[in-house]
C-alpha positions in Angstrom: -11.0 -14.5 -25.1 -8.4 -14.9 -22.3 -5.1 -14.1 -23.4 -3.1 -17.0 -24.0 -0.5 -15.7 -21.2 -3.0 -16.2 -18.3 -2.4 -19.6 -16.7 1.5 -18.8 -16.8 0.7 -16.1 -14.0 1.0 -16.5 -10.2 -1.1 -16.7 -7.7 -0.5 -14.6 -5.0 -3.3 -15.6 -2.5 -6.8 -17.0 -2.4 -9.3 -16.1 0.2 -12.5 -17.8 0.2 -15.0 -16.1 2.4 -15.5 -12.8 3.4 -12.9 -10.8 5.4 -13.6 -7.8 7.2 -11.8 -4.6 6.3 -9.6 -4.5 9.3 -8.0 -8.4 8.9 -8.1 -7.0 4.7 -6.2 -4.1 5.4 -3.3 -5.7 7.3 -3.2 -8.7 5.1 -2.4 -6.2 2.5 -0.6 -3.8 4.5 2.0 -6.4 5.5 2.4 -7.7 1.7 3.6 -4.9 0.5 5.9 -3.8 3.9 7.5 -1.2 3.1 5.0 0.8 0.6 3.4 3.5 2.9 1.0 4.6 -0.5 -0.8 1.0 0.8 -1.6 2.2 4.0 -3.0 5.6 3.1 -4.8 4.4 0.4 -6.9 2.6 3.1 -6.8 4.7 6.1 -5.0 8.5 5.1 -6.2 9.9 8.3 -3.8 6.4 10.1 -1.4 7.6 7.3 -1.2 11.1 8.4 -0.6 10.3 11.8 1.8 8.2 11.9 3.8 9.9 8.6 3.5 13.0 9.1 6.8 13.7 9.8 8.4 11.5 7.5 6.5 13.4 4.4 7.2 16.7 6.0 11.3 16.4 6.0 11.0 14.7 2.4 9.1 18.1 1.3 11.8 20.2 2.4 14.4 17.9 1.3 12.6 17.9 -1.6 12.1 21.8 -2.0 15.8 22.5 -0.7 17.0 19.9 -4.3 15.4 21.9 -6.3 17.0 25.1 -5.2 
């Protein structure tokens, strides 16, 4: 049985049709601006690239905290 709860929820979007994993990845990309985990989820090597740095100072920022 569905829980009683359901119908109160929100929609986010509806896409009828198919979308190709390109047009799907910045759809979802852009949603949730902000939340890099999105965008390596679908593409870590893209992650990597562009990141790399970023995950690199939080490391040692990160190591040098818990010294």
């Amino acid at each position: 049985m569905p829980n009683k709860d359901s119908h109160t929820k929100i929609k986010l979007w509806r896409i009828d049709g198919n979308v190709d994993l390109e047009n799907w990845i910045n759809l979802i990309t852009f949603f949730y601006k902000g939340n890099e985990m999105v965008y390596e989820y679908f593409d870590p090597v893209g992650f990597e690239d562009k990141f790399e740095l970023r995950v690199r100072d939080f490391e040692a920022w990160k190591k040098q905290q818990e010294s």
